[in-house]
C-alpha positions in Angstrom: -38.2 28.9 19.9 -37.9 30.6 16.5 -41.9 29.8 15.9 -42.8 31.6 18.6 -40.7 34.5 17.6 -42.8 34.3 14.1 -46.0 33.8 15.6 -45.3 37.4 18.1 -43.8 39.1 14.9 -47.4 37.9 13.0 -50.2 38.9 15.2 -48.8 42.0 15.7 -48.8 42.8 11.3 -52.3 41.4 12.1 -53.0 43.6 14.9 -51.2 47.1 12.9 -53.5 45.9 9.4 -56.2 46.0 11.8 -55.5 49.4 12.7 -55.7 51.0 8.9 -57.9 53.3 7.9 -59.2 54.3 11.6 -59.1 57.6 13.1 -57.7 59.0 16.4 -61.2 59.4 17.7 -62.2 55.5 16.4 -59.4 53.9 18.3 -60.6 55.8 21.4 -63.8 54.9 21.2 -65.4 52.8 23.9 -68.7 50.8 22.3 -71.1 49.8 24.5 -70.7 46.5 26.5 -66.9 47.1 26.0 -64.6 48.2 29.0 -61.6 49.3 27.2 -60.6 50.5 23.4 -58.5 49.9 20.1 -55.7 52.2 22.0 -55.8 50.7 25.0 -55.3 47.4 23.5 -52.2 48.1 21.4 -50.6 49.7 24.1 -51.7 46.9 26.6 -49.7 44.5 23.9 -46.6 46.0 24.7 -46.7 46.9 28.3 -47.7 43.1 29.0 -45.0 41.7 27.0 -42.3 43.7 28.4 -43.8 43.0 32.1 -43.6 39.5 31.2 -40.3 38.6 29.6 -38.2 41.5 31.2 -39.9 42.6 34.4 -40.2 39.0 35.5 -36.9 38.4 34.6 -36.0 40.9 36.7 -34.8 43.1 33.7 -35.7 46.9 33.2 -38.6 47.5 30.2 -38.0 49.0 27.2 -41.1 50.9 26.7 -42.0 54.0 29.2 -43.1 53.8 33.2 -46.0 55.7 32.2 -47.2 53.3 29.3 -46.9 50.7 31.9 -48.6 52.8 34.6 -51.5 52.9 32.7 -52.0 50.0 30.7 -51.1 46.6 32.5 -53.4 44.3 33.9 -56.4 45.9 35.8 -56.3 48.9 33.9 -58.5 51.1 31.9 -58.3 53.5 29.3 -57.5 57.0 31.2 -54.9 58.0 28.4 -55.7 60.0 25.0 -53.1 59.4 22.7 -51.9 62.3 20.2 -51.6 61.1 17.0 -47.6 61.2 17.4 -48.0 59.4 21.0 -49.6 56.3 19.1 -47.0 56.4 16.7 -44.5 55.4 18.8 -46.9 52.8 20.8 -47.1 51.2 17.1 -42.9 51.4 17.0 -43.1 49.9 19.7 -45.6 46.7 19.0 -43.4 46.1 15.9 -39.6 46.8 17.1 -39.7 44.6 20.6 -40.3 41.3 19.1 -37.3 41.9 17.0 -35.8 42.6 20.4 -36.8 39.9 22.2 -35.4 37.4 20.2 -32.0 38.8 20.4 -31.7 39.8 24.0 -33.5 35.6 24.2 -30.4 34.5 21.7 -27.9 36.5 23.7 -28.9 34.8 26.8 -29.9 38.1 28.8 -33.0 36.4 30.4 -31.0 34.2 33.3 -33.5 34.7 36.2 -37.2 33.9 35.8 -39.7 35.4 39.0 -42.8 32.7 38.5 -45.8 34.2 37.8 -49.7 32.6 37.8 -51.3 34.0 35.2 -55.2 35.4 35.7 -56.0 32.1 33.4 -54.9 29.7 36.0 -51.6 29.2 33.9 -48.0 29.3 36.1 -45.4 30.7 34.6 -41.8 29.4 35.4 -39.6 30.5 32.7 -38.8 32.7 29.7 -40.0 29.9 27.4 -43.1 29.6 29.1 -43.8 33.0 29.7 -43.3 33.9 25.3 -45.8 30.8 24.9 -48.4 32.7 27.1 -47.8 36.0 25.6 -48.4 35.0 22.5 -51.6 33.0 23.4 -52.3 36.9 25.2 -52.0 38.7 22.4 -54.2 36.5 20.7 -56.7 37.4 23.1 -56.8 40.9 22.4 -56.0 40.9 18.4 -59.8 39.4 18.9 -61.1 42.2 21.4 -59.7 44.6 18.7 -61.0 43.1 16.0 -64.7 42.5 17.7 -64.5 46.5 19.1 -64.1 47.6 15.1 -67.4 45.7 14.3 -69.1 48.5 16.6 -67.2 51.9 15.3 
């Protein structure tokens, strides 16, 4: 499982390098044929991790209600971030993988609630459900990499 660990702990360097040298007003931009932004994505990162390996494990998150509330699954970007705000959003991206792998090494995540994915995918178990996320996160690293082309 330690790959997987590496791989989370990777694309999200990937995702923060992508995020150098942009404004506030650049990672809240929307371009056109795009439904959501650079924010919304990095926040959407961490909200769908936690909501994966804890929530479904019936374990509380470790990021805030409201970051949840408005940026899991079926969400769009309602939420202007304050420069401090997305500060700790980035804490966040980069301290829970660390996190993950020892709450997964100490054996917290007994109980797994199965989960189909929107891709079709079932999720059964911890194991499975770090695979997807990190095949997620792919996902969006992309979106925010294709949404820069247009700032």
């Amino acid at each position: 499982m330690n790959i997987q660990f590496d791989v989370l702990r990777k694309s999200r360097e990937l995702v923060l390098k992508e995020l150098e040298g942009l404004t506030l007003e650049q990672i809240h931009t929307i371009p056109t044929g795009f439904k959501n932004n650079i924010a919304w994505n990095v926040a959407h990162l961490v909200v769908t991790q936690q909501l994966l390996h804890y929530k479904l494990s019936g374990l509380n998150c470790l990021c805030p209600d409201n970051l949840i509330e408005l940026h899991k699954k079926g969400t769009s970007p309602t939420k202007t971030f304050t420069e401090e705000e997305f500060e700790e959003v980035k804490e966040l991206l980069i301290g829970l993988p660390d996190t993950l792998q020892e709450d997964f090494e100490a054996g917290i995540f007994e109980n797994y609630n199965e989960y189909p994915t929107s891709t079709g995918f079932v999720l059964t178990s911890i194991e499975t459900a770090i695979s997807f996320n990190n095949f997620h996160e792919g996902i969006h690293y992309g979106i925010i990499r294709s949404i820069k082309k247009f700032l």
